[in-house]
Each structure stands twice: as C-alpha cells, then as structure tokens.
Backbone bond lengths (Angstrom), bond angles and torsions (degrees), N, CA, C in turn:
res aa  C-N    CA-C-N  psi(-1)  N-CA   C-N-CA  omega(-1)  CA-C   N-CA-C  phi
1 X - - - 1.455 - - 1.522 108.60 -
2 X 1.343 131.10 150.31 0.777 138.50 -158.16 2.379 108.40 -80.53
3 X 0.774 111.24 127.71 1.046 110.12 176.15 1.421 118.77 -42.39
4 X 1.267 98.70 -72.14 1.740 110.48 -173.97 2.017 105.68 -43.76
5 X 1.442 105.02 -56.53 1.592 102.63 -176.66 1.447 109.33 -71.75
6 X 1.546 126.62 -0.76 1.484 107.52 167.26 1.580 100.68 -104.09
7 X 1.322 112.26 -3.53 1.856 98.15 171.35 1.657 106.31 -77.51
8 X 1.162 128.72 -10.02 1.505 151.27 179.30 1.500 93.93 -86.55
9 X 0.894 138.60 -100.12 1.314 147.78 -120.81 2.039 90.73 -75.88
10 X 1.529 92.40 151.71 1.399 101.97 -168.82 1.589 91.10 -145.07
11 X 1.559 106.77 159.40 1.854 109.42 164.10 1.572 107.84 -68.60
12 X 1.711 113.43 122.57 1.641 113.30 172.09 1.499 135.26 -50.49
13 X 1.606 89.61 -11.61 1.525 107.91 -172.80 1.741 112.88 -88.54
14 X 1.464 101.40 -58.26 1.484 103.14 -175.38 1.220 103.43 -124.86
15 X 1.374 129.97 42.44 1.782 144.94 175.87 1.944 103.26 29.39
16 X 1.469 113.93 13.59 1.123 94.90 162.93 1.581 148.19 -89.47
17 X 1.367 122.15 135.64 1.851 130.86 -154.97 1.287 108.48 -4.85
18 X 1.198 152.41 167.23 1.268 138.24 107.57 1.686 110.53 -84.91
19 X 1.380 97.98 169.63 1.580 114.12 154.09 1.495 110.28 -153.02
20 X 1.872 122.31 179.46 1.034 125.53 165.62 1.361 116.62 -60.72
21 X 1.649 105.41 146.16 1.368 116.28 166.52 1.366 114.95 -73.48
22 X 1.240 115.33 128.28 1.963 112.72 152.75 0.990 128.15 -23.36
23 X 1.533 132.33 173.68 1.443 121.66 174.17 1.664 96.23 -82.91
24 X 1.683 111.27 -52.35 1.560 128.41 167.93 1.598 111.34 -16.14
25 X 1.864 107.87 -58.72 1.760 101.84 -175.63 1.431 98.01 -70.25
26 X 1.468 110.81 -40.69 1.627 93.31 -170.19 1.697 131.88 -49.75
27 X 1.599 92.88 -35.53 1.301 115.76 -173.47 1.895 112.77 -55.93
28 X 1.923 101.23 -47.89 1.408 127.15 179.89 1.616 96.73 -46.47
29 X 1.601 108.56 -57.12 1.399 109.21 -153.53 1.621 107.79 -76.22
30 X 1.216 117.45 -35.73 1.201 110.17 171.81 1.713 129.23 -70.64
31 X 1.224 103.84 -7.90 1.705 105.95 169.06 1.096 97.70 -84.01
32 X 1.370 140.58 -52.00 1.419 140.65 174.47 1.698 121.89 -25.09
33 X 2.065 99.23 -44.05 1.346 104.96 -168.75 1.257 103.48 -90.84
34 X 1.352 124.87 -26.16 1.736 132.37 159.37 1.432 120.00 -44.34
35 X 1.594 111.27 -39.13 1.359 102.52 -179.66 1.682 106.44 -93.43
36 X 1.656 118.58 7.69 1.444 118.25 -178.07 1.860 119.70 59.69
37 X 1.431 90.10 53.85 1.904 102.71 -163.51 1.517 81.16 -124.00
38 X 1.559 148.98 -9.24 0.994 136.11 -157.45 1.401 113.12 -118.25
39 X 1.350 111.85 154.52 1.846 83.85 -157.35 2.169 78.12 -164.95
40 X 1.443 107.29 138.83 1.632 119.22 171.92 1.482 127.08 -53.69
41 X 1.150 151.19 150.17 1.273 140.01 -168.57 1.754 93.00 -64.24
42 X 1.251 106.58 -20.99 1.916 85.08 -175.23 1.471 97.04 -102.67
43 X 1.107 123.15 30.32 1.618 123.92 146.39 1.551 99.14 75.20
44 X 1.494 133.47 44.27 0.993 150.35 140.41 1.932 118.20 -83.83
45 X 1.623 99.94 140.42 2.138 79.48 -173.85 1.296 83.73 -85.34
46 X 1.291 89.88 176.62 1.535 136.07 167.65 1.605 118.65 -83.50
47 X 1.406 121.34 97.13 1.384 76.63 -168.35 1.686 94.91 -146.59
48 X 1.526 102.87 30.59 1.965 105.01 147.64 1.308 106.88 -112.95
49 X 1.337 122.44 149.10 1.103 136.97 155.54 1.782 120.63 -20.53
50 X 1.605 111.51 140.17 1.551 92.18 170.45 1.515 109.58 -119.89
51 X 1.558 124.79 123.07 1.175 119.38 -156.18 1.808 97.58 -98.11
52 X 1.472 121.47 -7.74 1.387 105.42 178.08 1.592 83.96 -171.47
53 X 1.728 118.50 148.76 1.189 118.64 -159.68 1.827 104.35 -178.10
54 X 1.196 118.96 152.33 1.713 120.07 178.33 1.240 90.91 -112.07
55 X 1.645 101.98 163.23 1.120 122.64 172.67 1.587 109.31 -161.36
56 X 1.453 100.31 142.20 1.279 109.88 -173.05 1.512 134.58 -46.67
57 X 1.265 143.26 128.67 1.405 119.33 175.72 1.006 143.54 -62.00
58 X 1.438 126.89 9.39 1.371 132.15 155.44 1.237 96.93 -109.35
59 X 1.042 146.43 46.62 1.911 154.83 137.64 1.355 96.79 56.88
60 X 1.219 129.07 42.45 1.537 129.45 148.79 1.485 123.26 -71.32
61 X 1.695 114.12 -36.92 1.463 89.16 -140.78 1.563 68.32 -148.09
62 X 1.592 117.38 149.99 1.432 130.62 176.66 1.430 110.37 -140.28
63 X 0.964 141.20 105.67 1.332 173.19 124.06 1.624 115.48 -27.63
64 X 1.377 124.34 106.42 1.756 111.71 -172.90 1.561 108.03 -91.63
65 X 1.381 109.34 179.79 1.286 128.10 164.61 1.475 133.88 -108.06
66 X 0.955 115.38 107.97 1.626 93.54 -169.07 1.534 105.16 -133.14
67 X 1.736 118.15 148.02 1.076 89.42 -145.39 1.520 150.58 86.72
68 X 0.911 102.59 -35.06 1.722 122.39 -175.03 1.336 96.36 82.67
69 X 1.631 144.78 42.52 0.995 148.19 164.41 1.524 119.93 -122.26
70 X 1.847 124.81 108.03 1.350 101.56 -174.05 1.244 126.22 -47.48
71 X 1.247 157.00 -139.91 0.952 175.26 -34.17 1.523 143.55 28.95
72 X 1.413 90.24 58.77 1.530 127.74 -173.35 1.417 125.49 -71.57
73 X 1.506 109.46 23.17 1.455 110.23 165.47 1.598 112.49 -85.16
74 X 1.609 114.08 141.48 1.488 122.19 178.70 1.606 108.81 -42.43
75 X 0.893 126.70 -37.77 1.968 131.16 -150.34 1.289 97.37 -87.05
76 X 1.731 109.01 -44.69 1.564 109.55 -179.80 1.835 102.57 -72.10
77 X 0.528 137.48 -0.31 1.747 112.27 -173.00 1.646 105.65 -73.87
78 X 1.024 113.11 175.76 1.167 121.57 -174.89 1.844 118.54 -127.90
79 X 1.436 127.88 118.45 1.446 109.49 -159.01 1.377 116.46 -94.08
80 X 1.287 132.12 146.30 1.456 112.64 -144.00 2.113 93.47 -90.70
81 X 1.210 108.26 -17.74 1.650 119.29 -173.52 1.692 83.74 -35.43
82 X 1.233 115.49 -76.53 1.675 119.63 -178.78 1.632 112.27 -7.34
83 X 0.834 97.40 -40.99 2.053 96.36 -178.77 1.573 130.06 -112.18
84 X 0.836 119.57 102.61 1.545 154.94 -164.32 1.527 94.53 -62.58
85 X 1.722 119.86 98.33 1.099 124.04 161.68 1.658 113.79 107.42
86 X 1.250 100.48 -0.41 2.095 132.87 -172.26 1.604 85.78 -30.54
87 X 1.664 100.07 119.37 2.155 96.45 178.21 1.620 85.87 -80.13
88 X 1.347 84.38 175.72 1.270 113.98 -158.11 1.653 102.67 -89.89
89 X 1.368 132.20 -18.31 1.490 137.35 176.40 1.731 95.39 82.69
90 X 1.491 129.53 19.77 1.070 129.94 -169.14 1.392 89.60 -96.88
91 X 1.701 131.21 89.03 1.287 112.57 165.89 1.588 130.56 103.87
C-alpha cells in the first residue's frame, strides 16, 4: 500500500492511525475465519480469507483490503477482542 495514503487514512469511527498488518496478525485472523469464530462489527461472519488488511494502532479494529482498496466502512471492520492471543505485529 502506498505510504503516503496510509499516512492519510485513519479508523472512521474513532479517527485512530491505521497501519499494515503483519504476516503473524494476518495469519491469527485467518485461522479465526477458518474456524468461523470471526464475525464484522455489524455482526455479520467473516468467512473469506484476508490476504492483506490495516489495522488500527491500538489493535482494536481491522479493516481489509481488497483489491488494493481499503475498505473503510464502520460495519465492515473487524474487532480484534474476537481472537484469543491476537500478536502484537511487534516483529
């Protein structure tokens, strides 16, 4: 993703940063949607794979990409509470 549009882009909800996910969160979140435990802030599941995606900097809230286009509507995000043990993208 382009640098400049992720120093721009913020969560619509609580205007906080995004950045890229790890391969590590990606990896977390997609076993999550494999076992069908993962579900949209408007309580719809999740239930394709996410191959590239932002997430907030205090690791609340994950938002995908698809396309190479965020997908920065409030309803779609995804809340990270859902995953039991969520790494930290530290590394």
């Amino acid at each position: 993703m382009d640098k400049r549009l992720l120093d721009i882009l913020c969560c619509p909800v609580s205007k906080t940063p995004l950045r890229a996910m790890t391969r590590q969160q990606l990896d977390a979140l997609n076993e999550g949607i494999s076992a069908g435990k993962i579900d949209t802030v408007a309580g719809v599941p999740v239930r394709e794979r996410v191959a590239e995606a932002l997430i907030t900097v205090d690791r609340k809230v994950i938002y995908r990409i698809e396309d190479g286009i965020p997908v920065m509507l409030p309803e779609e995000g995804i809340g990270t509470l859902q995953l039991a043990d969520f790494p930290t993208g530290q590394g």
